[in-house]
VOKE-332325 format. One record per atom (N, C-alpha, C, O): residue in three letters; chain; atom name; residue number from 1; x, y, z. Coordinates in pm, 1 decimal. Example, Ala and Ser with C-alpha at 12.3 -4.5 7.8 and 13.67 -1.06 7.14 Angstrom:
<pts>
["ALA"; "A"; "N"; 1; [1319.0; -569.0; 780.0]] ["ALA"; "A"; "CA"; 1; [1230.0; -450.0; 780.0]] ["ALA"; "A"; "C"; 1; [1320.0; -330.0; 780.0]] ["ALA"; "A"; "O"; 1; [1423.6; -331.9; 846.5]] ["SER"; "A"; "N"; 2; [1285.0; -225.0; 708.0]] ["SER"; "A"; "CA"; 2; [1367.0; -106.0; 714.0]] ["SER"; "A"; "C"; 2; [1290.0; 3.0; 787.0]] ["SER"; "A"; "O"; 2; [1340.9; 113.8; 803.9]] 
</pts>
This chain:
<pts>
["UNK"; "A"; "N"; 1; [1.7; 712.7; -1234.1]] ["UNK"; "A"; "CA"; 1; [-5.9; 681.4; -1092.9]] ["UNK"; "A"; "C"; 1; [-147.2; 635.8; -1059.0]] ["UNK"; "A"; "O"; 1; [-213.1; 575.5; -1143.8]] ["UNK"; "A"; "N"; 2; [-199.6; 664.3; -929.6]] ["UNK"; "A"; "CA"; 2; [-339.3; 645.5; -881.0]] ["UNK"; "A"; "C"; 2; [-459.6; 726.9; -892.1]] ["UNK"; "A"; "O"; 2; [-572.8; 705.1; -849.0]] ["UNK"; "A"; "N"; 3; [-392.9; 867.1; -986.7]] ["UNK"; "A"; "CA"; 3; [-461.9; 936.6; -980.7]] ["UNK"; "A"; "C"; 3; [-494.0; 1067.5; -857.8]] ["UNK"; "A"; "O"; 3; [-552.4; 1174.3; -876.4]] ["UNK"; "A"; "N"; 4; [-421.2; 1003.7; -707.1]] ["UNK"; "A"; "CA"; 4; [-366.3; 1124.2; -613.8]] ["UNK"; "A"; "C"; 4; [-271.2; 1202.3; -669.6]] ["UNK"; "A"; "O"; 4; [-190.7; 1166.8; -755.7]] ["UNK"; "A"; "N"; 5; [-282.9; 1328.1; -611.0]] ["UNK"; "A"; "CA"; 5; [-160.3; 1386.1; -576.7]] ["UNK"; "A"; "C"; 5; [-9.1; 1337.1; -547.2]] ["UNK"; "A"; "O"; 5; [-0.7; 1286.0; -435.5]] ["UNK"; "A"; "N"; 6; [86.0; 1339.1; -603.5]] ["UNK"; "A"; "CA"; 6; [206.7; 1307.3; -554.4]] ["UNK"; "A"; "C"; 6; [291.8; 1438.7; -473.2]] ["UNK"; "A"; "O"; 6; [312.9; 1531.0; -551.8]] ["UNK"; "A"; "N"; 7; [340.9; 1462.8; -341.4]] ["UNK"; "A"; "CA"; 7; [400.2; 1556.8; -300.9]] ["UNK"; "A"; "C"; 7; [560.7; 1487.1; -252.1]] ["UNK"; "A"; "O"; 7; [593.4; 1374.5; -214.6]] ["UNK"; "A"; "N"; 8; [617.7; 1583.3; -268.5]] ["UNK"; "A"; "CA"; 8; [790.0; 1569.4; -172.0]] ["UNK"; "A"; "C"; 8; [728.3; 1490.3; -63.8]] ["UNK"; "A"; "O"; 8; [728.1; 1367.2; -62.9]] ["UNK"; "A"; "N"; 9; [679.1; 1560.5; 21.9]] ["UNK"; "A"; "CA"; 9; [678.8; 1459.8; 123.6]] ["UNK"; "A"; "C"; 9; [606.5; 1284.2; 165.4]] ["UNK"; "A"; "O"; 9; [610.1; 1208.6; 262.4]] ["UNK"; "A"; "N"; 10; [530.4; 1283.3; -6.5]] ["UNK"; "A"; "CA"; 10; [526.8; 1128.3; -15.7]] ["UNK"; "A"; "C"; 10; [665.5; 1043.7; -90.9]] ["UNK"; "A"; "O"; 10; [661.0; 923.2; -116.0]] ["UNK"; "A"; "N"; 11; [753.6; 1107.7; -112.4]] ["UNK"; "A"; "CA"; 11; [860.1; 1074.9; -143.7]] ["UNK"; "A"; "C"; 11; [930.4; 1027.6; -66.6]] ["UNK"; "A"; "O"; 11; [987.7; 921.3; -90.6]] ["UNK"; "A"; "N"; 12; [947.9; 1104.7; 66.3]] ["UNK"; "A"; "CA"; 12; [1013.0; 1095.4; 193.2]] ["UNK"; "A"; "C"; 12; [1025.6; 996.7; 284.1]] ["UNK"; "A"; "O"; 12; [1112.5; 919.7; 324.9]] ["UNK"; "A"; "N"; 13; [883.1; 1029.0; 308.4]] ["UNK"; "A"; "CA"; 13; [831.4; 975.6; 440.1]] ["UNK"; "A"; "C"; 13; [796.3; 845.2; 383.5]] ["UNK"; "A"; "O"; 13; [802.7; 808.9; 266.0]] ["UNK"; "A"; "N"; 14; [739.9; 750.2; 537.0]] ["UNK"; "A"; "CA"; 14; [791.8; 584.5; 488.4]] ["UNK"; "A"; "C"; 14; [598.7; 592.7; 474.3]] ["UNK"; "A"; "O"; 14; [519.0; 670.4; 526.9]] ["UNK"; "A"; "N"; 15; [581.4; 495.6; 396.1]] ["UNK"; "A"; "CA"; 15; [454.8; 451.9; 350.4]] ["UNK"; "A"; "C"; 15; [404.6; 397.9; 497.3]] ["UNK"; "A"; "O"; 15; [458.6; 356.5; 599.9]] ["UNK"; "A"; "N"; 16; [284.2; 419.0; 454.7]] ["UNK"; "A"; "CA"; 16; [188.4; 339.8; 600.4]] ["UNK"; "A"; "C"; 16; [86.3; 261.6; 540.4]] ["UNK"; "A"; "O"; 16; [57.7; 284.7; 422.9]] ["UNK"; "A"; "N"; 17; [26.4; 171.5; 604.0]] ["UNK"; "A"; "CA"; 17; [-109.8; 122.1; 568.1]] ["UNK"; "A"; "C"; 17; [-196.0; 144.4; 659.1]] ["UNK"; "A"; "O"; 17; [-154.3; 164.3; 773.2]] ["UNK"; "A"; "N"; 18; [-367.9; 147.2; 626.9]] ["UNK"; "A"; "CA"; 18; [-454.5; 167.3; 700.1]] ["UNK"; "A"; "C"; 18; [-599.8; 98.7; 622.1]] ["UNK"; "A"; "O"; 18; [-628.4; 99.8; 502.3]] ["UNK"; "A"; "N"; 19; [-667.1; 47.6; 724.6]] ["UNK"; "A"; "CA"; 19; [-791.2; -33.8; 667.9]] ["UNK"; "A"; "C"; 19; [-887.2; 56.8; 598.9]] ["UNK"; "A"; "O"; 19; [-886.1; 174.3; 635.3]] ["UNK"; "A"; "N"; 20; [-945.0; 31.8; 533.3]] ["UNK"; "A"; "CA"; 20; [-1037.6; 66.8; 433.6]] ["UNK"; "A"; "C"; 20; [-1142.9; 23.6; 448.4]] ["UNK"; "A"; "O"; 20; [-1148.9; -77.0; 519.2]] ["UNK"; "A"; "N"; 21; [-1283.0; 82.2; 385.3]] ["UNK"; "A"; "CA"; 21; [-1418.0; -14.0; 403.1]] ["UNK"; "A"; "C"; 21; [-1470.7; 78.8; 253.4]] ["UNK"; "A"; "O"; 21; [-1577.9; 36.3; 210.4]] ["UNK"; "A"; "N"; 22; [-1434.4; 149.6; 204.2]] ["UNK"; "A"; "CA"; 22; [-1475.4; 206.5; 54.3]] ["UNK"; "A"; "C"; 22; [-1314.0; 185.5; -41.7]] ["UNK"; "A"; "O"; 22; [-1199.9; 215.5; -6.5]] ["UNK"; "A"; "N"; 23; [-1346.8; 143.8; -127.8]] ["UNK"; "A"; "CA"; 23; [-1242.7; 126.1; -228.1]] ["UNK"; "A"; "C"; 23; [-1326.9; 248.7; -362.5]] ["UNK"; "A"; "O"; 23; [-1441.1; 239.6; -407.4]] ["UNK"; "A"; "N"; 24; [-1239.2; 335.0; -390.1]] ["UNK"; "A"; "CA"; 24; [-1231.5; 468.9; -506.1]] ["UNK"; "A"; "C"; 24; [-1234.6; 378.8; -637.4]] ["UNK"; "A"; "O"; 24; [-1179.8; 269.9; -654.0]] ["UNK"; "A"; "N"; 25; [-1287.6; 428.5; -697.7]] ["UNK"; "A"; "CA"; 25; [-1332.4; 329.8; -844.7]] ["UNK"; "A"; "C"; 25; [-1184.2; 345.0; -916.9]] ["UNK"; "A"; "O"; 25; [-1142.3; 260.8; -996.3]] ["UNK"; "A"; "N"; 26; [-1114.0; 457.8; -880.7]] ["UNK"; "A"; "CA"; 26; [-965.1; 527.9; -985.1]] ["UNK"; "A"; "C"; 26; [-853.4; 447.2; -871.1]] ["UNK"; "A"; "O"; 26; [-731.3; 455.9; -883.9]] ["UNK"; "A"; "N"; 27; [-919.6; 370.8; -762.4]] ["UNK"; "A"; "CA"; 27; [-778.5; 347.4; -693.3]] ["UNK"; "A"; "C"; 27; [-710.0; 164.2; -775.1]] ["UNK"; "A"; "O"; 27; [-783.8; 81.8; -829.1]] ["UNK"; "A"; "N"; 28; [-601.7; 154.2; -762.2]] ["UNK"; "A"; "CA"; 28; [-531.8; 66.2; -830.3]] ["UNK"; "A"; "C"; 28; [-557.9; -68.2; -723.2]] ["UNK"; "A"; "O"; 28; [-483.1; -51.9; -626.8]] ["UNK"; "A"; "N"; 29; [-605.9; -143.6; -714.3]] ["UNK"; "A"; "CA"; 29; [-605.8; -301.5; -638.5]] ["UNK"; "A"; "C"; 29; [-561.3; -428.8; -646.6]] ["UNK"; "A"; "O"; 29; [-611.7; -505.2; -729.0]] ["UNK"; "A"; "N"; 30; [-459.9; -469.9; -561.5]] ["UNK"; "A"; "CA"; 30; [-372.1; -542.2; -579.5]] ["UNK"; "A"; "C"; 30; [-419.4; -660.8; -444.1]] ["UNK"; "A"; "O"; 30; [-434.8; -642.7; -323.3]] ["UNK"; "A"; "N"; 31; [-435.6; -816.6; -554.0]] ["UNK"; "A"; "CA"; 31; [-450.5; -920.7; -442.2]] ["UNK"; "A"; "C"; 31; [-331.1; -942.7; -371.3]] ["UNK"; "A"; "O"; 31; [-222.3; -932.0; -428.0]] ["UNK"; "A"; "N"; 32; [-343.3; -978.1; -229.8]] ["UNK"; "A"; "CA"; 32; [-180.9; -986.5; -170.2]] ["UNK"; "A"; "C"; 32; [-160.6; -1154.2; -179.6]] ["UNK"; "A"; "O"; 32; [-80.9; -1207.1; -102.1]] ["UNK"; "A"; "N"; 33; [-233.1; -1232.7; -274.1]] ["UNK"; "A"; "CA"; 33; [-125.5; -1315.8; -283.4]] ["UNK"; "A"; "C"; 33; [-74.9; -1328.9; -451.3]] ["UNK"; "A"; "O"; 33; [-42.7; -1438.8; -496.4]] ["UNK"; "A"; "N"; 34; [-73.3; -1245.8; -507.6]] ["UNK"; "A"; "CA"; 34; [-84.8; -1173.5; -639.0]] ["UNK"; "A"; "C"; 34; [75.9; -1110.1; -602.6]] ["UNK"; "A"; "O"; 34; [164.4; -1155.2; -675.4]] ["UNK"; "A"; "N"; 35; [111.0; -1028.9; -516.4]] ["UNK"; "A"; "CA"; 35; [198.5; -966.1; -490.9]] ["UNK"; "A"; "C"; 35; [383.0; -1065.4; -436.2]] ["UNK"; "A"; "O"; 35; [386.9; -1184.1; -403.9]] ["UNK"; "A"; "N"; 36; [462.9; -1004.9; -440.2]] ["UNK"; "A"; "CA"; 36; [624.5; -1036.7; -409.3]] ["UNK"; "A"; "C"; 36; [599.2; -1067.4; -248.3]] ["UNK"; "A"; "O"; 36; [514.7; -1023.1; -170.5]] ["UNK"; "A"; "N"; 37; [713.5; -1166.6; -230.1]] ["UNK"; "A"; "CA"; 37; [711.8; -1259.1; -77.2]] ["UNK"; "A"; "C"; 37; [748.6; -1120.3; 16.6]] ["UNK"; "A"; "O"; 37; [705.8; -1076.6; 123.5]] ["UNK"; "A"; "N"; 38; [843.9; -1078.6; -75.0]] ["UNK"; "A"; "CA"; 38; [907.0; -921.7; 13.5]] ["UNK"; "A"; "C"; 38; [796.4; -811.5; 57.0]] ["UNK"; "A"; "O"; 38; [780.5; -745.5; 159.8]] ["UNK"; "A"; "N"; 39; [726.2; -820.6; -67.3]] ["UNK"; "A"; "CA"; 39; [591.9; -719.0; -1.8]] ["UNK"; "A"; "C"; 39; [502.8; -784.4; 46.0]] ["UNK"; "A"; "O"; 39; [462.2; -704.1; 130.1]] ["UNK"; "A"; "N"; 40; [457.5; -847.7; 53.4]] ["UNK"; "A"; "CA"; 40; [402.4; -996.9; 169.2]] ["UNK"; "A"; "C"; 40; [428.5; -989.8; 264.3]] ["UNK"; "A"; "O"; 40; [346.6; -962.4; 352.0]] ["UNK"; "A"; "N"; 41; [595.4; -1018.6; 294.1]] ["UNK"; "A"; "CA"; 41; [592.4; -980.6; 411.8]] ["UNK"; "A"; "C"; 41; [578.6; -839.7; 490.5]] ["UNK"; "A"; "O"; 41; [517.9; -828.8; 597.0]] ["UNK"; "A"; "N"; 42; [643.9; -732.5; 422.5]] ["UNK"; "A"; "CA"; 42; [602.2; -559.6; 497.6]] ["UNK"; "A"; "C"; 42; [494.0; -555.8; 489.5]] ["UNK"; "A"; "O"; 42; [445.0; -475.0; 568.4]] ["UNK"; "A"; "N"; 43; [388.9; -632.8; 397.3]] ["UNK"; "A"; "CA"; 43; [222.5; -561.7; 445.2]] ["UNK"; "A"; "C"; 43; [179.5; -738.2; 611.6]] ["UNK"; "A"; "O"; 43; [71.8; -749.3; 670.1]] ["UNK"; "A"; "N"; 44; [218.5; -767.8; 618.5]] ["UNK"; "A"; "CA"; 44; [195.0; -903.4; 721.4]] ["UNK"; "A"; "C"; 44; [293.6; -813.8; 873.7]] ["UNK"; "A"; "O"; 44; [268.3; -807.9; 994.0]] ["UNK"; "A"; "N"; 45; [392.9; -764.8; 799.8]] ["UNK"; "A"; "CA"; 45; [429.9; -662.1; 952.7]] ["UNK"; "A"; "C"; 45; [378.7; -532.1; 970.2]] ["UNK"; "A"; "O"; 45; [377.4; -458.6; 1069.0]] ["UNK"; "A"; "N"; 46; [341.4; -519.5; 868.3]] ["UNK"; "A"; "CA"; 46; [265.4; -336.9; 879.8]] ["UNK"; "A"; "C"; 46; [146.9; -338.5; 901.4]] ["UNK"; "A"; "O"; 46; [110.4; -222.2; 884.4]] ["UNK"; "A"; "N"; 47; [32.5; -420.1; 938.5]] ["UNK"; "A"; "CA"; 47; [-68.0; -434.2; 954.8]] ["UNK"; "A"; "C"; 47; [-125.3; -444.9; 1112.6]] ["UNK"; "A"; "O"; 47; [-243.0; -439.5; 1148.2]] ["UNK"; "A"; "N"; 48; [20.2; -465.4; 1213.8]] ["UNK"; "A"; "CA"; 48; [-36.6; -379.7; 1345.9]] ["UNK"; "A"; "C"; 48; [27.0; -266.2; 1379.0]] ["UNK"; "A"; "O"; 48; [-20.7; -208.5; 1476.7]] ["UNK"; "A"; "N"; 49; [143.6; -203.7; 1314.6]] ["UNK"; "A"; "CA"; 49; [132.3; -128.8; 1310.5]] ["UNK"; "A"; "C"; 49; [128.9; 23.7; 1207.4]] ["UNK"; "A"; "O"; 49; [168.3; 136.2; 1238.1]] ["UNK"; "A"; "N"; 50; [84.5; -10.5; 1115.5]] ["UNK"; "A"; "CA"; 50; [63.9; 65.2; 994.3]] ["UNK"; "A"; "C"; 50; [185.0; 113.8; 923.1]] ["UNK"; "A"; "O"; 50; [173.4; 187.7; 825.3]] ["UNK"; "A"; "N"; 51; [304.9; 74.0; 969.7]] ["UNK"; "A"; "CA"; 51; [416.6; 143.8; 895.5]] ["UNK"; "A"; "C"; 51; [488.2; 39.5; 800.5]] ["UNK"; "A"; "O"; 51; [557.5; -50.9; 847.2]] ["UNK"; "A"; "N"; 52; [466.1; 58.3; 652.1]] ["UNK"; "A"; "CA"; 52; [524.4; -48.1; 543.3]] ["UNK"; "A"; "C"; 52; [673.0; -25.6; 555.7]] ["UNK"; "A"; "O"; 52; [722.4; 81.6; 520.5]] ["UNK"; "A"; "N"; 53; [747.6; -127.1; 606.3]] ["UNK"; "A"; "CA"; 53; [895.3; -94.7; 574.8]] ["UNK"; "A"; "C"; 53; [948.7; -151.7; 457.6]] ["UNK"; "A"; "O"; 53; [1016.5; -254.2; 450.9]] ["UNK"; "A"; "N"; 54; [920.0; -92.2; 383.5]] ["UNK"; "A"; "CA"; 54; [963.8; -176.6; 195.3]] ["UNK"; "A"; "C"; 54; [1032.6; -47.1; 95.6]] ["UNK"; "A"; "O"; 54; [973.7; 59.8; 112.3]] ["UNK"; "A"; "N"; 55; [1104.5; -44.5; 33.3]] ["UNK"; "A"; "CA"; 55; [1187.5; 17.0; -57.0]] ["UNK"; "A"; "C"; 55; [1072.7; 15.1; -158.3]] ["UNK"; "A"; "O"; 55; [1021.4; -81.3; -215.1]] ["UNK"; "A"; "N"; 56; [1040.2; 171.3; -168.1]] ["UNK"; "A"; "CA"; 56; [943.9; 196.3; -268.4]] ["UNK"; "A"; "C"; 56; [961.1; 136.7; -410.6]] ["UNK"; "A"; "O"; 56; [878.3; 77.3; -479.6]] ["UNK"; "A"; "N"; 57; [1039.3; 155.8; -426.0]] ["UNK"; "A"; "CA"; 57; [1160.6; 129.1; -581.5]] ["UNK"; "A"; "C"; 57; [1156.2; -55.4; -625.1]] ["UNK"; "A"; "O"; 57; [1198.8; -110.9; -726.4]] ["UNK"; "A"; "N"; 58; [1100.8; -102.4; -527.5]] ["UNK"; "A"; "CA"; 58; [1112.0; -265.4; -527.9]] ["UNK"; "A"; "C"; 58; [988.5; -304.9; -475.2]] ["UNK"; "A"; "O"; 58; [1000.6; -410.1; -412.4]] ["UNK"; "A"; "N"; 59; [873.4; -260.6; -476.8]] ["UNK"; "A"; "CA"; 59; [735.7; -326.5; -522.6]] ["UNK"; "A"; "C"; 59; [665.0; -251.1; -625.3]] ["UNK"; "A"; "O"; 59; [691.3; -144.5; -681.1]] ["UNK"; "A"; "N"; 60; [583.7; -320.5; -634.3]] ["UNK"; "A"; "CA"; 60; [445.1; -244.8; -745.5]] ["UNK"; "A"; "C"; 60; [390.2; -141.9; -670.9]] ["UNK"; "A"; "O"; 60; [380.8; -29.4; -720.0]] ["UNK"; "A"; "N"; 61; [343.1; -172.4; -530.0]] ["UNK"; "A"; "CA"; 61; [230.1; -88.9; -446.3]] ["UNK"; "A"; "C"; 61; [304.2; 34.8; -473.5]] ["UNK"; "A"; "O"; 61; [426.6; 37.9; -486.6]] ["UNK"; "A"; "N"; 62; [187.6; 187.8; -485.7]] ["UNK"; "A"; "CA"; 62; [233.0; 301.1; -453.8]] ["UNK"; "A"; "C"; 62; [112.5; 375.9; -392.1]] ["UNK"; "A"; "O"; 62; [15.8; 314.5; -347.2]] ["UNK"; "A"; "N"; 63; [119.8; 481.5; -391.7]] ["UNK"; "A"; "CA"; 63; [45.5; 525.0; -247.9]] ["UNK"; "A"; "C"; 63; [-94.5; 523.4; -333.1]] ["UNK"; "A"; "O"; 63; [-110.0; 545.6; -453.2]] ["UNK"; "A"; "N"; 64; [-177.6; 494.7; -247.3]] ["UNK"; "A"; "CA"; 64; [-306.4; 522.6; -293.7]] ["UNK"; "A"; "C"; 64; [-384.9; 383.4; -347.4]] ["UNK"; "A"; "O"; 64; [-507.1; 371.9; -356.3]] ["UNK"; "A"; "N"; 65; [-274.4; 269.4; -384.7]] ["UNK"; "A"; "CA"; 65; [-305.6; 154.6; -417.1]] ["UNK"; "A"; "C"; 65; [-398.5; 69.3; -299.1]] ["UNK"; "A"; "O"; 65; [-413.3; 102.2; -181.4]] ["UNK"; "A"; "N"; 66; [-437.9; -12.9; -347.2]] ["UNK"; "A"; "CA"; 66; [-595.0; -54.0; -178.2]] ["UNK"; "A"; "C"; 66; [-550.3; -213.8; -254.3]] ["UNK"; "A"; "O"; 66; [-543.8; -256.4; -369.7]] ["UNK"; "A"; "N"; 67; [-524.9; -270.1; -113.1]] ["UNK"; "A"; "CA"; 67; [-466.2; -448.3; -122.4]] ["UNK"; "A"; "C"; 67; [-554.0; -545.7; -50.1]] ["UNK"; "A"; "O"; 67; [-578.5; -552.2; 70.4]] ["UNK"; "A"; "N"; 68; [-589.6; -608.6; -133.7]] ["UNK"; "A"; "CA"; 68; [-721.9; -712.5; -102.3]] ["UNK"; "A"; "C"; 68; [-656.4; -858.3; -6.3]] ["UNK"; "A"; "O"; 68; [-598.6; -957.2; -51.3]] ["UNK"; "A"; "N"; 69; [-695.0; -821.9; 152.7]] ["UNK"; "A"; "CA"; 69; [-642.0; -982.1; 225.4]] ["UNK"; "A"; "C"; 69; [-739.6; -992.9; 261.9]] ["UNK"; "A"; "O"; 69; [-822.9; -1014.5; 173.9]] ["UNK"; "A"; "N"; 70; [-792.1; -985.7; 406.2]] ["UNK"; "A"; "CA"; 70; [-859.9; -1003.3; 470.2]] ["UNK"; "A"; "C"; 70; [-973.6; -922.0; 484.9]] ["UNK"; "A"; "O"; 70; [-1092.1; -950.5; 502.0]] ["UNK"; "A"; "N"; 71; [-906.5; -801.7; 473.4]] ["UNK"; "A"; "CA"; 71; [-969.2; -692.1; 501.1]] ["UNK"; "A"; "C"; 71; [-902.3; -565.6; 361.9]] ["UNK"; "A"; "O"; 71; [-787.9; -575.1; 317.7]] ["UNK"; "A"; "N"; 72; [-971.3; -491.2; 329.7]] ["UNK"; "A"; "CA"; 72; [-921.3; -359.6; 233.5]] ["UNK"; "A"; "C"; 72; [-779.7; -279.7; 329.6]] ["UNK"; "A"; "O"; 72; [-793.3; -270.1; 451.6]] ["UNK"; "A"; "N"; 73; [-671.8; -235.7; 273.4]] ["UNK"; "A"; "CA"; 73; [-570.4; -159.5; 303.4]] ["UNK"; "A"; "C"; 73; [-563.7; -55.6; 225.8]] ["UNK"; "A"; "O"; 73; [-623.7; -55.0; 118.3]] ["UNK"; "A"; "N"; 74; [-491.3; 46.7; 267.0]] ["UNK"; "A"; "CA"; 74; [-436.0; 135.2; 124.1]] ["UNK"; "A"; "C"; 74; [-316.5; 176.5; 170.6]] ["UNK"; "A"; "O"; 74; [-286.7; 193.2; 288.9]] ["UNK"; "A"; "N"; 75; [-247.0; 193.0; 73.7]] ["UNK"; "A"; "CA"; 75; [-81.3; 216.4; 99.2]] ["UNK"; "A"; "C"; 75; [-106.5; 415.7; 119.7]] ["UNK"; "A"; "O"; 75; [-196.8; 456.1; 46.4]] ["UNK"; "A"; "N"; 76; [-47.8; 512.0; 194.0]] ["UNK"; "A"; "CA"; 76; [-73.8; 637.6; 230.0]] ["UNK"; "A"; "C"; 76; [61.8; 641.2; 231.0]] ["UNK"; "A"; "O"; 76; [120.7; 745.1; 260.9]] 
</pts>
C-alpha cells in the first residue's frame, strides 16, 4: 500500500480529496494525465467538493496516494 494504516472504515466510507502543499517521501504520486478518463473525471468533480465518487476496485489511486494537476491532492 502507501505505507498508512488501512482501517474498516477506509473501506467504507467514500474517498475524499484534499489539497496538499507537503508531499511524504513514502506517499505514492500519480500525474493526472497519467491516470484513466474515469478517474479524471471523479478527481475534476471532487475537487470542489472533496468527495471522489469512483469505485475503489477500478482505479490505481488508494488512500494516501498525492495526484499531481495543478495543485498537490491526496486521496483520504
Amino acid at each position: 500500500m502507501d505505507g498508512q494504516p488501512t482501517s474498516a472504515t477506509d473501506v467504507t466510507t467514500t474517498p475524499t480529496v484534499v489539497p496538499v502543499t507537503d508531499v511524504p517521501s513514502s506517499a505514492r504520486v500519480h500525474h493526472f494525465d497519467e491516470l484513466g478518463e474515469r478517474t479524471q473525471d471523479a478527481l475534476l468533480t471532487a475537487l470542489p467538493t472533496g468527495e471522489l465518487d469512483i469505485d475503489p476496485s477500478t482505479t490505481r489511486l488508494s488512500r494516501g496516494d498525492v495526484v499531481v494537476f495543478t495543485e498537490y491532492v491526496r486521496i483520504q
